[in-house]
Backbone atoms as SQL, in Angstrom:
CREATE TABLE atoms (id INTEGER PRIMARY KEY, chain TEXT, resi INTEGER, resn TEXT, atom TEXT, x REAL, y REAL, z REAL);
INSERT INTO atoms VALUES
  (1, 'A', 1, 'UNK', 'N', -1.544, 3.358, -11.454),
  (2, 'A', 1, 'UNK', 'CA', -0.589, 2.286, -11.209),
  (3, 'A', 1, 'UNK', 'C', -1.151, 0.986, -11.766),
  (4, 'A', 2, 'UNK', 'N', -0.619, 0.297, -12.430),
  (5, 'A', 2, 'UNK', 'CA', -1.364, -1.351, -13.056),
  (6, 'A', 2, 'UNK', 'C', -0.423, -2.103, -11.838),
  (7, 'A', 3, 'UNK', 'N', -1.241, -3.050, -12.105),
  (8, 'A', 3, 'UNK', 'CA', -1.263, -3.827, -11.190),
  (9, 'A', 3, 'UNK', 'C', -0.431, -5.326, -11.520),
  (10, 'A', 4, 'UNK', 'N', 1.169, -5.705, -11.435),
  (11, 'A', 4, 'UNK', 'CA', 1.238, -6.870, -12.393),
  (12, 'A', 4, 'UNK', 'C', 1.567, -7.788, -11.110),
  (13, 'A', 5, 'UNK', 'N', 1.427, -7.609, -10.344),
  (14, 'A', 5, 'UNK', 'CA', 2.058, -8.453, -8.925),
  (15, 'A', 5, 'UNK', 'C', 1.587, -8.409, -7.421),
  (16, 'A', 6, 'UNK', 'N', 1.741, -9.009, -6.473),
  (17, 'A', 6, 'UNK', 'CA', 1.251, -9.489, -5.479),
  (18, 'A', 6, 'UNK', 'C', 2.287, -8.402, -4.548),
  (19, 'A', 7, 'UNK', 'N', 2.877, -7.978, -5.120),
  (20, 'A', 7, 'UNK', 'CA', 3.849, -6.460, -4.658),
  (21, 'A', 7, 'UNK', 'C', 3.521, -5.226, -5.315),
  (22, 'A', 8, 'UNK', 'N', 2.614, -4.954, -6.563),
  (23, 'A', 8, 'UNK', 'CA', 1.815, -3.933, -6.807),
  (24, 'A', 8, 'UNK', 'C', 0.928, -3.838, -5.812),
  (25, 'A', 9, 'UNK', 'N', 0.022, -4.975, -6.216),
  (26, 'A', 9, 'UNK', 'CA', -1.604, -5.103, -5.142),
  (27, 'A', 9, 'UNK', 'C', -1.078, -4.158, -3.776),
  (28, 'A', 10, 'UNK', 'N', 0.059, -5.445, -3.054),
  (29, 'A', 10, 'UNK', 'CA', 0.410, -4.642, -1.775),
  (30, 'A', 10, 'UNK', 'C', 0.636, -3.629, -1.895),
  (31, 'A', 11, 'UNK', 'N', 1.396, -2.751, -2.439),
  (32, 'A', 11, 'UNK', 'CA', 1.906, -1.555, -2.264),
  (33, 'A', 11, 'UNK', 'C', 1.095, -0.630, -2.345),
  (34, 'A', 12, 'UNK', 'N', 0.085, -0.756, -3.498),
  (35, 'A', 12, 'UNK', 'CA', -1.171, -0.255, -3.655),
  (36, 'A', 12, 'UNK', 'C', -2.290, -0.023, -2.246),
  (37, 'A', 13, 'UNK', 'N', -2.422, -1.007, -2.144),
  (38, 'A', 13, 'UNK', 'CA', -3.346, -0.941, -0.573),
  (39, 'A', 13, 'UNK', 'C', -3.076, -0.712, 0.549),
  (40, 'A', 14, 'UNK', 'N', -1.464, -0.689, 0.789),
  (41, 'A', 14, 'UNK', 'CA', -0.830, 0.262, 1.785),
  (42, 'A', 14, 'UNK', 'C', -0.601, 1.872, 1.829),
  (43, 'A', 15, 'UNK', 'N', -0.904, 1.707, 0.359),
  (44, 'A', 15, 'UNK', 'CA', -1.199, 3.423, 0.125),
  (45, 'A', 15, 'UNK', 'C', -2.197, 4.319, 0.277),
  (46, 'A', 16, 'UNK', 'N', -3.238, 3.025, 0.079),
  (47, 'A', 16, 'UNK', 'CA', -4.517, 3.776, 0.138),
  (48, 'A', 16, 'UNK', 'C', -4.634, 3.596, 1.327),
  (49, 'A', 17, 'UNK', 'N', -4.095, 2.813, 2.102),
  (50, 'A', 17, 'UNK', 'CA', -4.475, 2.764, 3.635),
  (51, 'A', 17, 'UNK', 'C', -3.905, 4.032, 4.408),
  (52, 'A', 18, 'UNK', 'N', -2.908, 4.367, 4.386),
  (53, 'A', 18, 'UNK', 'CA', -2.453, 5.707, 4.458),
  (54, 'A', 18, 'UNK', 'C', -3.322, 6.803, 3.932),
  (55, 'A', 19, 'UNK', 'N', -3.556, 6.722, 2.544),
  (56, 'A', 19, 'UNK', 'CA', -4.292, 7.943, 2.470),
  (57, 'A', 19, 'UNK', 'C', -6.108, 8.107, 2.312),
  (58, 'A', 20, 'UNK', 'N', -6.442, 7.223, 3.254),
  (59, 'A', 20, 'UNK', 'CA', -7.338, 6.756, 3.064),
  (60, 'A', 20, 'UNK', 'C', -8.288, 8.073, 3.824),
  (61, 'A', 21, 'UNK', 'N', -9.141, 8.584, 3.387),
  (62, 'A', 21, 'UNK', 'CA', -10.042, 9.058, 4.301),
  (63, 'A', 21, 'UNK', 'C', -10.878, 9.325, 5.616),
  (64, 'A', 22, 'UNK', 'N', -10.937, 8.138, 5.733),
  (65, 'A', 22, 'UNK', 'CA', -11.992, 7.181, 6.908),
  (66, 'A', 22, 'UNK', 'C', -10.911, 6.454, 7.650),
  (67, 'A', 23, 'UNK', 'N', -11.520, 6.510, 9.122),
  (68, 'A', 23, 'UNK', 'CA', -10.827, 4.769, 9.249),
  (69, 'A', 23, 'UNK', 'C', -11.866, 4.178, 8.960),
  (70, 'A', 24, 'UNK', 'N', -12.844, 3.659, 8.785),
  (71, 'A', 24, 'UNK', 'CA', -13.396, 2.603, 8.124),
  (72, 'A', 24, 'UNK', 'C', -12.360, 2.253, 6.350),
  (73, 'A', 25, 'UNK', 'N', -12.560, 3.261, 5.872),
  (74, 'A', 25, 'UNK', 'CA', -11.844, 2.876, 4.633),
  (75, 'A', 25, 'UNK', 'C', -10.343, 2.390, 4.877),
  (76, 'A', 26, 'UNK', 'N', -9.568, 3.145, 5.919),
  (77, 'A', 26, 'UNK', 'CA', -8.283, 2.689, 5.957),
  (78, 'A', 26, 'UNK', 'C', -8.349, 1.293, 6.676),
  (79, 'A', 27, 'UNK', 'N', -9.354, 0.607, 7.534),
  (80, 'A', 27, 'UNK', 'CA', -9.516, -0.394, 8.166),
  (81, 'A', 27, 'UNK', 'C', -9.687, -1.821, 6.483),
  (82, 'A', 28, 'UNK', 'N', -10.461, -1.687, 5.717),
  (83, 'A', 28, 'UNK', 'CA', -10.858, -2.227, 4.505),
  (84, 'A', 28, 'UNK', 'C', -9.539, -1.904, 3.802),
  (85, 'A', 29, 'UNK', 'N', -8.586, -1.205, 3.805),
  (86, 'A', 29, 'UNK', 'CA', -7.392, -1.625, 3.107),
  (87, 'A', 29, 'UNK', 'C', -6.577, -2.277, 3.628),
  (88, 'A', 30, 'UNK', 'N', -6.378, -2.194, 5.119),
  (89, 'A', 30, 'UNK', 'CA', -5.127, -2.502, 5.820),
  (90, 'A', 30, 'UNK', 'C', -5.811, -4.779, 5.487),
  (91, 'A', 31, 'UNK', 'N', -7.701, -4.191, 5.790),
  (92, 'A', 31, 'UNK', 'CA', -7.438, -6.077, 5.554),
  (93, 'A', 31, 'UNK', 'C', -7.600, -6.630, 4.435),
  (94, 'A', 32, 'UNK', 'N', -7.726, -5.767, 3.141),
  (95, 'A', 32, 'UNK', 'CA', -7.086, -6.332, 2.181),
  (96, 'A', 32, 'UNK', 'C', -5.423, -6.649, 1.843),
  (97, 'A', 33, 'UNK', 'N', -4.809, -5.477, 2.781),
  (98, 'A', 33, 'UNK', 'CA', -3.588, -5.889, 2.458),
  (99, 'A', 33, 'UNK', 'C', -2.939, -6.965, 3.382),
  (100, 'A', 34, 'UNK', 'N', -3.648, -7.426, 4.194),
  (101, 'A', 34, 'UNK', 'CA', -3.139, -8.918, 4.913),
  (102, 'A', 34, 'UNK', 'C', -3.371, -9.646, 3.996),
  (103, 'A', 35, 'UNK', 'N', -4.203, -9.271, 3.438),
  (104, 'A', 35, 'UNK', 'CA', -5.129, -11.263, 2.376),
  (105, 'A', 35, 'UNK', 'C', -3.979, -11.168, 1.419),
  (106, 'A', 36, 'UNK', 'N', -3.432, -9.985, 1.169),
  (107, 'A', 36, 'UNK', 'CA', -2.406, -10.142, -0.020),
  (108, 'A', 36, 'UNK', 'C', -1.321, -10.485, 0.078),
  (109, 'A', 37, 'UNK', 'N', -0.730, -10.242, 1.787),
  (110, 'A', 37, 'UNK', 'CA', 0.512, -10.270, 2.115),
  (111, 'A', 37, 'UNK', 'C', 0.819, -12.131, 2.684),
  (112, 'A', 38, 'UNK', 'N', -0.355, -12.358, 2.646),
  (113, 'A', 38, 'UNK', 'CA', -0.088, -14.080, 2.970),
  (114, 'A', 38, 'UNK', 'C', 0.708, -14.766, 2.257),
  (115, 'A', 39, 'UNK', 'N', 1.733, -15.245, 2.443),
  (116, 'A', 39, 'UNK', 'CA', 2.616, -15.973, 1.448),
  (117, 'A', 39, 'UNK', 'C', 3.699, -15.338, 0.820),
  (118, 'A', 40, 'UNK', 'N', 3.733, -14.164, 1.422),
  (119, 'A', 40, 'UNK', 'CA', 5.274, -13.205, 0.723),
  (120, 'A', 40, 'UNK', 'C', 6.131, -13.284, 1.995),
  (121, 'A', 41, 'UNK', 'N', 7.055, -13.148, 1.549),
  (122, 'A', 41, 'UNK', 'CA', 8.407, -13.043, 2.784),
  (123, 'A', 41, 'UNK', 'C', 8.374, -11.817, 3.682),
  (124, 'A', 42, 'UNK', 'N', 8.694, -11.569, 4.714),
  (125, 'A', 42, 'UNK', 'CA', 8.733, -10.144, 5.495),
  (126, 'A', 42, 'UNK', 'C', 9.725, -9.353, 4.627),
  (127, 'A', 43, 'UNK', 'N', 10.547, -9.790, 3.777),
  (128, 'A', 43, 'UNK', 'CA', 11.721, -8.683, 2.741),
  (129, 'A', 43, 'UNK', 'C', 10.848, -7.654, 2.194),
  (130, 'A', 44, 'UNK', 'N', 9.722, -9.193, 1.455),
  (131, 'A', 44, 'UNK', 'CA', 8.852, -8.263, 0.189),
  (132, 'A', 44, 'UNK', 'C', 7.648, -7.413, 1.008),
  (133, 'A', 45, 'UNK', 'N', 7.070, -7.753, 2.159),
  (134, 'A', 45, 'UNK', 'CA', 6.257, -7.109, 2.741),
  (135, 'A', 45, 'UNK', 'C', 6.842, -5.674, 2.980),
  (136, 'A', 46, 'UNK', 'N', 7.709, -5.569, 3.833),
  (137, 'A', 46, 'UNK', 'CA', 8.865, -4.500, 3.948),
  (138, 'A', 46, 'UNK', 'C', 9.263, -3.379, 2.741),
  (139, 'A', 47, 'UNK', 'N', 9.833, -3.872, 1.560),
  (140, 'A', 47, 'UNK', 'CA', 9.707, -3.120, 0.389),
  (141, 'A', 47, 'UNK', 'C', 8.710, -2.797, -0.274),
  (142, 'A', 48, 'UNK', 'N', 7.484, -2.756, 0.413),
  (143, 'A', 48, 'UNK', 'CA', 5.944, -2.728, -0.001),
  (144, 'A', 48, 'UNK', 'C', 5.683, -1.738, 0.891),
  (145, 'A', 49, 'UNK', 'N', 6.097, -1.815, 1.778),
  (146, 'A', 49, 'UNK', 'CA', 5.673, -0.186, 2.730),
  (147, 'A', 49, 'UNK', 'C', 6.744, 0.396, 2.872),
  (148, 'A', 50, 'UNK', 'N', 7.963, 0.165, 2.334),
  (149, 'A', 50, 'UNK', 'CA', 8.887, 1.212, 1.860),
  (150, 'A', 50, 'UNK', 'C', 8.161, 1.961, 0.420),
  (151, 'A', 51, 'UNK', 'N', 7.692, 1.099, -0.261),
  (152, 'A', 51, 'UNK', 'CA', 7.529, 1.933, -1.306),
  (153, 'A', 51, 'UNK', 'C', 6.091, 2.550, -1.451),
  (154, 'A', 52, 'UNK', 'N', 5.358, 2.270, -0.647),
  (155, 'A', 52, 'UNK', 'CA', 4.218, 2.718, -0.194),
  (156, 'A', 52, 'UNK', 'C', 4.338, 4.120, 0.530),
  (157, 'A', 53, 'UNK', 'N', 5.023, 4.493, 1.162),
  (158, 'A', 53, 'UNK', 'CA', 5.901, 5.463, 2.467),
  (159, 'A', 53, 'UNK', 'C', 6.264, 6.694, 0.940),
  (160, 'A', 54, 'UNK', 'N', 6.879, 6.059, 0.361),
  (161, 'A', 54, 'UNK', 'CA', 7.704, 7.029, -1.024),
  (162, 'A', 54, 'UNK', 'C', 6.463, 7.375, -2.367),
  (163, 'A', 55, 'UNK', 'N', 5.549, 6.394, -2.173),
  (164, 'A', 55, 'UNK', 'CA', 4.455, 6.932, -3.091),
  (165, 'A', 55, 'UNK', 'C', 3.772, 8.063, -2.467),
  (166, 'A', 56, 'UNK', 'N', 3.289, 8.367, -1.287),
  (167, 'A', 56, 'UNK', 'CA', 2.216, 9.147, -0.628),
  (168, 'A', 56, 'UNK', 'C', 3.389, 10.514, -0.286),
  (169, 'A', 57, 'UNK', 'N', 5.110, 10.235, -0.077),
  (170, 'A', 57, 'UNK', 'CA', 5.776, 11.940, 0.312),
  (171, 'A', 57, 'UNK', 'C', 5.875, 12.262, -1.349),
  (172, 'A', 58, 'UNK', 'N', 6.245, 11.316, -2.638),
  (173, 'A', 58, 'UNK', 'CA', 6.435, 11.731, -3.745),
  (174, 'A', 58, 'UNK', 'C', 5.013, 12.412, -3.889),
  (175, 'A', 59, 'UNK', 'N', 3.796, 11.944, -3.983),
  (176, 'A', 59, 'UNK', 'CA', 2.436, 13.112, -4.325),
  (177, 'A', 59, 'UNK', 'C', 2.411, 13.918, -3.055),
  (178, 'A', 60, 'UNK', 'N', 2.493, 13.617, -2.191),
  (179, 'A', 60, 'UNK', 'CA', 2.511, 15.220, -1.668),
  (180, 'A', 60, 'UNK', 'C', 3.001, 16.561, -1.960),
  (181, 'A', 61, 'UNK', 'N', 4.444, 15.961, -2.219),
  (182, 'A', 61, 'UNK', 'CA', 5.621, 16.882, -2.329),
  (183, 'A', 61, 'UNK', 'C', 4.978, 17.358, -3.767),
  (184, 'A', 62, 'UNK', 'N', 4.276, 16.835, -5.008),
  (185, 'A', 62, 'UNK', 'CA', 4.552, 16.972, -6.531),
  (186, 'A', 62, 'UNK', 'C', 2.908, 17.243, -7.007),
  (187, 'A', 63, 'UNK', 'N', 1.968, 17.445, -5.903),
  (188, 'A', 63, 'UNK', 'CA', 0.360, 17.267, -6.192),
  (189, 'A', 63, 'UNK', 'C', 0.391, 18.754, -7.004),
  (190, 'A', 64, 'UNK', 'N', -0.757, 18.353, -7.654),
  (191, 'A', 64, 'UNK', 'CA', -1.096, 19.898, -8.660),
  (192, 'A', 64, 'UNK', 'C', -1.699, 20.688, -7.802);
């Protein structure tokens, strides 16, 4: 995934927070994804773990 926005970043680190291994590791995403979510609207936060939610059932459903 590249990264061109402050709604990539998020979406990105809500994903990995989900599929994160650890909770330590899922703890280190969830607070990167506050530092990112500072200054976005609850819309765009929202469509960031909507599409976060649809990245992790799309590879499940499609993993090799």
């Amino acid at each position: 995934m590249e990264i061109n926005s402050k709604e990539d970043a998020l979406t990105l680190a809500l994903k990995l927070a989900i599929t994160a291994a650890t909770e330590e590791q899922a703890s280190e995403c969830i607070q990167y994804a506050e530092m990112i979510a500072q200054g976005m609207t609850a819309k765009q936060v929202n469509m960031c773990k909507m599409a976060a939610e649809c990245m992790v059932e799309y590879e499940a459903k499609h993993a090799a």
